[in-house]
Structure formats: C-alpha cells, structure tokens
mmCIF file of the C-alpha atoms, coordinates in Angstrom:
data_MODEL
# 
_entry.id   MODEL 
# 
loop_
_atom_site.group_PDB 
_atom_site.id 
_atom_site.type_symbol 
_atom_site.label_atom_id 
_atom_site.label_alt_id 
_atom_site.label_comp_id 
_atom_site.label_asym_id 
_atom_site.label_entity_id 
_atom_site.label_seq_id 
_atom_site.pdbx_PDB_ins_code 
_atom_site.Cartn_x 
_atom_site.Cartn_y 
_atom_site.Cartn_z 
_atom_site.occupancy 
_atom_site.B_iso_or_equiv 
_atom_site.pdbx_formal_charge 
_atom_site.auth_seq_id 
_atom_site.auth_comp_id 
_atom_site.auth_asym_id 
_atom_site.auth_atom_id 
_atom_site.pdbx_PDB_model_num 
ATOM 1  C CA . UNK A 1 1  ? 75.915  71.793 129.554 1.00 0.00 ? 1  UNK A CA 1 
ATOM 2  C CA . UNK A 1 2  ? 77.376  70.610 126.287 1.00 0.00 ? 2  UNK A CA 1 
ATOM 3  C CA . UNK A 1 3  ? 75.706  68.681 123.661 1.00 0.00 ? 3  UNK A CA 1 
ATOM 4  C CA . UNK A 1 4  ? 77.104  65.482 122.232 1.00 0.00 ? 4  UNK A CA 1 
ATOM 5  C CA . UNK A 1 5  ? 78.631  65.809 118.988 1.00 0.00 ? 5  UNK A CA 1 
ATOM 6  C CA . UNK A 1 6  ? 77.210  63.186 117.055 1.00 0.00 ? 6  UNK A CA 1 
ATOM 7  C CA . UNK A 1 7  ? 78.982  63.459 113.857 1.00 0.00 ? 7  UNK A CA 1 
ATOM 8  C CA . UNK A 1 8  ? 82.308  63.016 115.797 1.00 0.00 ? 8  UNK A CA 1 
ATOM 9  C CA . UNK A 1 9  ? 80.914  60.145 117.036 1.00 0.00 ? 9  UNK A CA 1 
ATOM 10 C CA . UNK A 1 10 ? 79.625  58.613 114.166 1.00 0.00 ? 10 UNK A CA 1 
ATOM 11 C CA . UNK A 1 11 ? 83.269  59.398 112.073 1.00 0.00 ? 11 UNK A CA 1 
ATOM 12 C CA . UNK A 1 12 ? 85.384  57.758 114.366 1.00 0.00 ? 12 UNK A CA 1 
ATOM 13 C CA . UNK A 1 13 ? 83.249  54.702 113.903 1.00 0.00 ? 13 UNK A CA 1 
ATOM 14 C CA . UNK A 1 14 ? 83.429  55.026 109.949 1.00 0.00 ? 14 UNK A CA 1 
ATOM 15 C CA . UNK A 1 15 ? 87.085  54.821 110.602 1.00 0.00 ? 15 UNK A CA 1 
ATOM 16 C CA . UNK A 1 16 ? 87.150  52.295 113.172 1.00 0.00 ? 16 UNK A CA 1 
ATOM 17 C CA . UNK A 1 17 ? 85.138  50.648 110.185 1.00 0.00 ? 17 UNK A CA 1 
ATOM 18 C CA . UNK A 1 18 ? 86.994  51.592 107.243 1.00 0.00 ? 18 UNK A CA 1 
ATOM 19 C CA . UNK A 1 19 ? 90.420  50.281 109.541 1.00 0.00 ? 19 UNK A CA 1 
ATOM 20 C CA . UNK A 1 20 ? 89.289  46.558 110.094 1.00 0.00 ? 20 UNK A CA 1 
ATOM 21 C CA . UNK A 1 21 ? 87.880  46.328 106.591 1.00 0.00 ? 21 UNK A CA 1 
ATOM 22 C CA . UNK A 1 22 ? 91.330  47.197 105.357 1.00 0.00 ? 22 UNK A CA 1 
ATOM 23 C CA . UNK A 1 23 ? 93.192  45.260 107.719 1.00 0.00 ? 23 UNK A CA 1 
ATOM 24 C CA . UNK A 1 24 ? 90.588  42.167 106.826 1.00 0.00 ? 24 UNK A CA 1 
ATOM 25 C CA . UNK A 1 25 ? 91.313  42.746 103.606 1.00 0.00 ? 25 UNK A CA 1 
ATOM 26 C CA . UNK A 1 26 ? 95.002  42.554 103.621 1.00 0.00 ? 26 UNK A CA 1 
ATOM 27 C CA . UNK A 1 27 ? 95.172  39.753 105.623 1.00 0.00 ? 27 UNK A CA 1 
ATOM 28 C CA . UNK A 1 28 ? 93.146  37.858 102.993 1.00 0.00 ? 28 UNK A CA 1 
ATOM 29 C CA . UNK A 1 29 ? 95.447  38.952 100.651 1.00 0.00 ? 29 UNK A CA 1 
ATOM 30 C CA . UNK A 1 30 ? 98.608  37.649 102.410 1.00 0.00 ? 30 UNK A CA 1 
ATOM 31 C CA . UNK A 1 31 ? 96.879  34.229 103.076 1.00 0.00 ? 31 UNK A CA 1 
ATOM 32 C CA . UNK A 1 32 ? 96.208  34.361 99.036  1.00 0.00 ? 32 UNK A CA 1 
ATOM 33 C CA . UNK A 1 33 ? 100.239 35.635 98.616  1.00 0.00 ? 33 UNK A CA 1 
ATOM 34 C CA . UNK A 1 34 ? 101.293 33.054 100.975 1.00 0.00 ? 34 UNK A CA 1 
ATOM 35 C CA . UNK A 1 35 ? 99.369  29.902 101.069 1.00 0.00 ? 35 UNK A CA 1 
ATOM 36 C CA . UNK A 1 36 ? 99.521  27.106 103.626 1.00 0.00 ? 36 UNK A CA 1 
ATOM 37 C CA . UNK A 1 37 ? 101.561 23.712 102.799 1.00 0.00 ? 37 UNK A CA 1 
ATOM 38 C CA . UNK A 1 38 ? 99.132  20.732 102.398 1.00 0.00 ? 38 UNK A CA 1 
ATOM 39 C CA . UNK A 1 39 ? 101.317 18.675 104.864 1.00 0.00 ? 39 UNK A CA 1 
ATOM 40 C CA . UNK A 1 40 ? 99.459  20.182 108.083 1.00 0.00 ? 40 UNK A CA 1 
ATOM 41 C CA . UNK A 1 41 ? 103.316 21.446 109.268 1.00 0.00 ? 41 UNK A CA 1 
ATOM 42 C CA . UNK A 1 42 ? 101.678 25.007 111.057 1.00 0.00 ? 42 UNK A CA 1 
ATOM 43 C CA . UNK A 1 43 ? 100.730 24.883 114.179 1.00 0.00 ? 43 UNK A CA 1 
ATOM 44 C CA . UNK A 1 44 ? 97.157  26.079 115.369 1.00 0.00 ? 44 UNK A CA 1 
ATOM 45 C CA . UNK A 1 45 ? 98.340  29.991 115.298 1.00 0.00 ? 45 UNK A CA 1 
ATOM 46 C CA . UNK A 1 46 ? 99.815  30.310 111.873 1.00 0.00 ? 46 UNK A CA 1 
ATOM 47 C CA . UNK A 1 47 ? 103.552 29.660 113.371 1.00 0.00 ? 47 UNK A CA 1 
ATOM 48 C CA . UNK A 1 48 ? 105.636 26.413 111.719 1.00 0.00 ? 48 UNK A CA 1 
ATOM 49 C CA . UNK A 1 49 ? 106.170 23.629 113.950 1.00 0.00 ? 49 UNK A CA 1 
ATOM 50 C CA . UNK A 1 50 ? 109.812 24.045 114.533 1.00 0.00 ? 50 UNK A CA 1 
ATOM 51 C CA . UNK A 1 51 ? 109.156 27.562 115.885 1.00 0.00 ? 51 UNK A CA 1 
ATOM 52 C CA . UNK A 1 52 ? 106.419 26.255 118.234 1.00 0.00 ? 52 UNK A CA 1 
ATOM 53 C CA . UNK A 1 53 ? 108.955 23.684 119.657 1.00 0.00 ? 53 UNK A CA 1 
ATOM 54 C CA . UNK A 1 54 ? 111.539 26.315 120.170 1.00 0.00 ? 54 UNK A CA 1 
ATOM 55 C CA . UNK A 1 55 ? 108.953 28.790 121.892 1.00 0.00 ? 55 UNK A CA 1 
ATOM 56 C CA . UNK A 1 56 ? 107.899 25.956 124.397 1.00 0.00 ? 56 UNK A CA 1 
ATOM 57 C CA . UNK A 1 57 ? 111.520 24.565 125.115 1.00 0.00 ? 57 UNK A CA 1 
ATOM 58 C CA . UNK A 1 58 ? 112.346 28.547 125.981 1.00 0.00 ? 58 UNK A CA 1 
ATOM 59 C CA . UNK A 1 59 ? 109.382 29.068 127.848 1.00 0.00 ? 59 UNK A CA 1 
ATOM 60 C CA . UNK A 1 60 ? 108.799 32.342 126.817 1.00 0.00 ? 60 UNK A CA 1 
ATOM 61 C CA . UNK A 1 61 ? 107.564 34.261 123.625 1.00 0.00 ? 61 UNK A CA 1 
ATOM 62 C CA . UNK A 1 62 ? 111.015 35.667 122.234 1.00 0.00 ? 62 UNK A CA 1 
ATOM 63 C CA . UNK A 1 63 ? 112.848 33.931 120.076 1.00 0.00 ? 63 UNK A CA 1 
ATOM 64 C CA . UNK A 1 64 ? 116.020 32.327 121.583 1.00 0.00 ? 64 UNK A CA 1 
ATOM 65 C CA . UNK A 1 65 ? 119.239 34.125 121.318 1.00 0.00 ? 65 UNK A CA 1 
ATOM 66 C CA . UNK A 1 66 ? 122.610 32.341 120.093 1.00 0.00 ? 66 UNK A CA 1 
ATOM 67 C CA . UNK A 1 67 ? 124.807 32.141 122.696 1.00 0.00 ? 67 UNK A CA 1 
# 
C-alpha cells in the first residue's frame, strides 16, 4: 500500500493559504482605491442601486441587452 505524502499535502494548503491572503489583500486594496459614497446609494452586495433595479425588473442576473 502507499503512504500518504504529507508534504504534498501540507503545500497545497500553503498555497490554498498564500491564495486567499492575496486575494484578501487585494480586495482591501480596491475598497481603499475605490471607496464607498457616504449617501448609502450601494445596495447590500457592493452593486449601485440603479443596477439592482435593472437586475430585478429583468429577472435574471445578466445585464439587459438594447434592443
């Protein structure tokens, strides 16, 4: 039977690691790039209200298509 190989293991969780510290990281660094107006206008996921509206009156997730 084969052994485990540990050290594969415990690299692909360094970069599992090493990926969602860099992807935390530039994520804080677009909120700092691209702050949020004071006047509440997003919606709850990040997305301005018009675009919300649009989304709903569609009823799906693509953007609508001029016709």
């Amino acid at each position: 039977m084969a052994k485990t190989n540990f050290q594969y293991e415990k690299r692909q969780k360094e970069l599992e690691k090493k990926k969602k510290a860099e992807e935390k990281a530039r994520r804080k660094l677009e909120a700092k790039n691209n702050p949020k107006p004071a006047d509440g206008a997003e919606g709850e996921d990040g997305e301005d209200a018009d675009d919300a509206d649009a989304e709903e009156a569609t009823g799906d997730d693509a953007p609508a298509q001029p016709q």
